[in-house]
C-alpha positions, 0 to 999 in steps of 0.5 A: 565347682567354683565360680571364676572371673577373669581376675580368678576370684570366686563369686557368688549371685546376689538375692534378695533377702526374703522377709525383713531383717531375714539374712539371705543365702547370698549373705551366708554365702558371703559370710562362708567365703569370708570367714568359713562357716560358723558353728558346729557340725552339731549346729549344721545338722540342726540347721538342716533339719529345720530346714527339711521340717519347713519345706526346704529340701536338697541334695544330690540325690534329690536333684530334679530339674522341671520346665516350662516350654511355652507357645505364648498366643495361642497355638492352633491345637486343632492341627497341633496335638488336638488333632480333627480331620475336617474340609477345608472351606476356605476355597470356597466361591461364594458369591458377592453379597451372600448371606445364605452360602453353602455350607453357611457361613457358621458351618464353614471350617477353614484350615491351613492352605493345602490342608489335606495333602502335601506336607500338611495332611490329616492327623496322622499317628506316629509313636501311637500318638495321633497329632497334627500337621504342625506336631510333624516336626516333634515326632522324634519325641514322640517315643518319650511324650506324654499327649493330653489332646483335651486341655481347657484354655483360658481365651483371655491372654493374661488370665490364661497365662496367670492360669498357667503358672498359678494353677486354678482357684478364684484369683483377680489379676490385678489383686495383690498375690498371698502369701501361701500363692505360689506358681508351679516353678515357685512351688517346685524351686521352694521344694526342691531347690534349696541346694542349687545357686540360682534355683529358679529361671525364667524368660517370661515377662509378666508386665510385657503382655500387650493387654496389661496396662503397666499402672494397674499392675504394681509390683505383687500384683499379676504374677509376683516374684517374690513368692515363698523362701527367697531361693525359690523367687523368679529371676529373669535371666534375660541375655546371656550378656545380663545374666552373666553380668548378675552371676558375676556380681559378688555376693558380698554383705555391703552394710553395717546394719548386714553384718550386724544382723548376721552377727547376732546370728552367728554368736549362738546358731544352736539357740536360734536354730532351735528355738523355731523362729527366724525360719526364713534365715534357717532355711537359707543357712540350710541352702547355703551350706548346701551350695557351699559345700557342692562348689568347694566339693567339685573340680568343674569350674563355670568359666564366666568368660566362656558361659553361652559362648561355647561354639560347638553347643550353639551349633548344637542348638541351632543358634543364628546371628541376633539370636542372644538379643531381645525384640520389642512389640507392639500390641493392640497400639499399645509402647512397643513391649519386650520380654528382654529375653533372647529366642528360644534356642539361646533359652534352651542353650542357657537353661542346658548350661544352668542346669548341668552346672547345678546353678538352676532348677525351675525354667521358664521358657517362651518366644521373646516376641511378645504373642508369638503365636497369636494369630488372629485373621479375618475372613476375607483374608482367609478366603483370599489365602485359600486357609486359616493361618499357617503356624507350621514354620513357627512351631519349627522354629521356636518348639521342635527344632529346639526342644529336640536340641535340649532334649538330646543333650540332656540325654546325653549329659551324666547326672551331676553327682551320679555315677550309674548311668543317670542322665539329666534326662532322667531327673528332668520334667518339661511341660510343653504348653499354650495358655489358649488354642485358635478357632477355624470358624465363626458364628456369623447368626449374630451378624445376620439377624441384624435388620437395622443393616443392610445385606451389603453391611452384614455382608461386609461384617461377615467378610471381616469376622475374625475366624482365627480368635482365642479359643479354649480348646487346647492341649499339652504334652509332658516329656521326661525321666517319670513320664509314660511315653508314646502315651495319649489321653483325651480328643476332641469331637469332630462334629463339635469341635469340642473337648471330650471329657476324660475317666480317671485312668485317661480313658474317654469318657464314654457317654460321649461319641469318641468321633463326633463329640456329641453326648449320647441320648440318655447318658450323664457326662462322668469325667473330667475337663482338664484345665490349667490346675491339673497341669500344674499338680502334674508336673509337680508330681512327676518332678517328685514333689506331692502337689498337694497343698502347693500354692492354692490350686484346687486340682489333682495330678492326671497320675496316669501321666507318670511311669508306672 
């Protein structure tokens, strides 16, 4: 495969040089299509197998792609895949001025309007998967899906969000991240992306959260980019207009002081492979032979001019007009943020390029609007819309419609590399996922305790009592080549509206009651809460890479995820 411009000269992405005086993979790849690779095949093995010893790894047989399809907000999991049958209070009467309605106003639940009928009914099973109303739209994944229906949310956007990609263990957002901390993409990318020439995609955008306050967060701080080996840091792919103008940059070495670095390099490559230092530039000769020789070896070409334009596959993914251009938002008064990435179905379609072309591994996906699903209504508005907030167009529009497009394409894509029927599917693990659920009710004791004001007062602050908040009851679903499909595991109490704790083998644990949530007379909870640790140590497992010891998260594999 080369890499062509309109002139027809080859071009190689630059990256950053890992730690100081380290020579980075876009500085061999300059130095391979300048010169030719210096050495010996003796010298390459070496390289090779320090490579392999320090973590690095490649090759088309060990190829695997994992993604990341992120409902940034908080969607509503109790109409989504943590599905509970319930009234729907919001069409209550209430009389003005009532502090003691029936139901009382803590027990009153407040769905979507015309929740129960229509085309938004009770939970409802399809593929032996029970789901939602807003998970309708998702059912021809079903076949192929993972559902783990009790998941612990963080209710704190950013926190949530870090939880997501760090996994668990006692970190403080605004502290500088360690050296041995990694995300589940740069752990991933870190072990299996060696070989690829942009291993590692994302189009979430850390410091675009409207919480965050942008001089509290240097860089290192939050989520870093620049986490293990240099192939595995974060690139923000952004539009396509920039990420094409970042592969077309020539991977050129531009000083003296470069070239002089490489050349004590490359004067004795037996003796610096061996002697068991300079890991960093080891590893990234390792990788940049890889990638060398995959471009030198193939006849597909990557037409630069022709990238994100091909017709016929934005068709395929639904792509509309202002689609490939990034939004601005503002949140909680707030600069108006961006995320400088197009929406998702041009996310899709680039992650879908990227990957068949064996240019990128590890994707991030998300809404470029910055929290998307963050749905927060009071109850006065609730009662006037006769329901909770509605996400029912939203997970349409930025999960199902193009998940499914990306999911049907790798289906139908031959492995790059394979000639036995393998499909891109195959080698794939995507994680679909929120960092929070949404409540439907609200604890109003509080507020009607409070003698200091009048019913009038507390009547009003009822009214006003946002019922649609950040909650920690979510869920998430796994689909891919290793994943056991028309599968679920965990649930959540009708009568609690809490999550049921789950055994080792995904079964409910049983000292709770399976419908209402409540723990039994008597008994001891045994299983486990899952939380954002255990998502992280999953799809690292089914991507084919041992979680343990990846990063600092403490928790394990859900294992009865993965095919058997």
């Amino acid at each position: 495969m080369s890499i062509q411009r309109k002139n027809g000269r080859r071009s190689f992405l630059k990256s950053s040089a890992g730690a100081l005086g380290a020579v980075s993979v876009a500085e061999w790849l300059g130095l391979f299509r300048e010169q030719g690779v210096p050495g010996t095949s003796r010298d390459w093995g070496f390289a090779k197998a320090r490579a392999q010893a320090d973590g690095g790894a490649g090759g088309p047989d060990e190829d695997r792609y994992l993604v990341y399809w992120f409902a940034e907000g908080g969607w509503d999991s109790y109409s989504m895949l943590s599905p509970i049958d319930t009234p729907n209070d919001g069409a209550l009467d209430i009389p003005i001025d009532t502090l003691a309605p029936s139901p009382a106003w803590s027990d009153q639940i407040y769905r979507a309007p015309g929740f129960g009928g229509g085309d938004r009914p009770l939970s409802s099973v399809t593929s032996g998967i029970r789901h939602g109303f807003l998970a309708r739209d998702g059912a021809p994944l079903f076949p192929d899906m993972f559902v783990l229906s009790s998941l612990k949310g963080n209710t704190f956007h950013s926190g949530g969000r870090l939880d997501m990609h760090y996994g668990s263990y006692r970190r403080q957002l605004a502290s500088r991240r360690e050296a041995d901390e990694r995300t589940v993409l740069q752990a991933f990318a870190e072990a299996k992306g060696a070989s690829f020439l942009l291993p590692h995609i994302s189009w979430h955008r850390w410091l675009s959260d409207g919480e965050l306050d942008l001089g509290q967060f240097p860089e290192g701080t939050g989520y870093a980019e620049q986490l293990g080996p240099a192939y595995a840091h974060t690139t923000y792919a952004r539009t396509p207009r920039d990420l094409k103008s970042r592969l077309a940059a020539v991977g050129d070495v531009n000083t003296q002081q470069r070239r002089r670095i490489i050349g004590r390099y490359t004067d004795d490559l037996h003796t610096r492979f061996l002697r068991g230092r300079d890991g960093q530039s080891v590893r990234a000769f390792a990788s940049a032979l890889d990638i060398h020789k995959n471009l030198s070896s193939r006849t597909q070409v990557l037409d630069l001019e022709t990238l994100f334009a091909d017709d016929a596959l934005r068709a395929d993914f639904g792509v509309q007009i202002g689609d490939d251009d990034s939004t601005a938002t503002s949140v909680n008064g707030n600069p108006a943020r961006s995320k400088e990435s197009p929406h998702v179905r041009v996310q899709a379609m680039m992650a879908y390029e990227l990957m068949r072309a064996k240019v990128s591994c590890a994707v991030w996906i998300e809404a470029r609007d910055v929290r998307r699903f963050d749905s927060h209504l009071g109850r006065r508005t609730v009662l006037q819309r006769d329901g909770n907030s509605d996400q029912l167009a939203l997970v349409r529009e930025e999960i199902w419609s193009p998940l499914i497009a990306f999911v049907n394409k790798l289906k139908a894509t031959p492995m790059p590399g394979t000639t036995d029927g393998t499909s891109m599917y195959d080698r794939t693990t995507i994680v679909l996922c929120s960092e929070m659920g949404r409540t439907i009710q609200g604890d109003v004791r509080t507020i009607v305790n409070d003698a200091s004001k009048t019913v009038s007062q507390r009547y009003q602050e009822i009214l006003d009592q946002d019922v649609c908040q950040h909650w920690h009851v979510s869920s998430c679903a796994f689909l891919g080549g290793t994943v056991r499909g028309a599968r679920q595991a965990g649930a959540v109490g009708r009568q609690t509206l809490d999550i049921i704790p789950i055994l080792a083998d995904g079964s409910l644990d049983p000292a709770f009651d399976p419908a209402t949530g409540l723990l039994r007379q008597g008994q001891t909870q045994t299983g486990i809460i899952p939380e954002a640790g255990n998502v992280y140590a999953t799809a690292l497992e089914l991507a084919g890479v041992d979680p343990a010891g990846k990063g600092r998260n403490e928790k394990g594999p859900l294992s009865f995820v993965k095919r058997l």
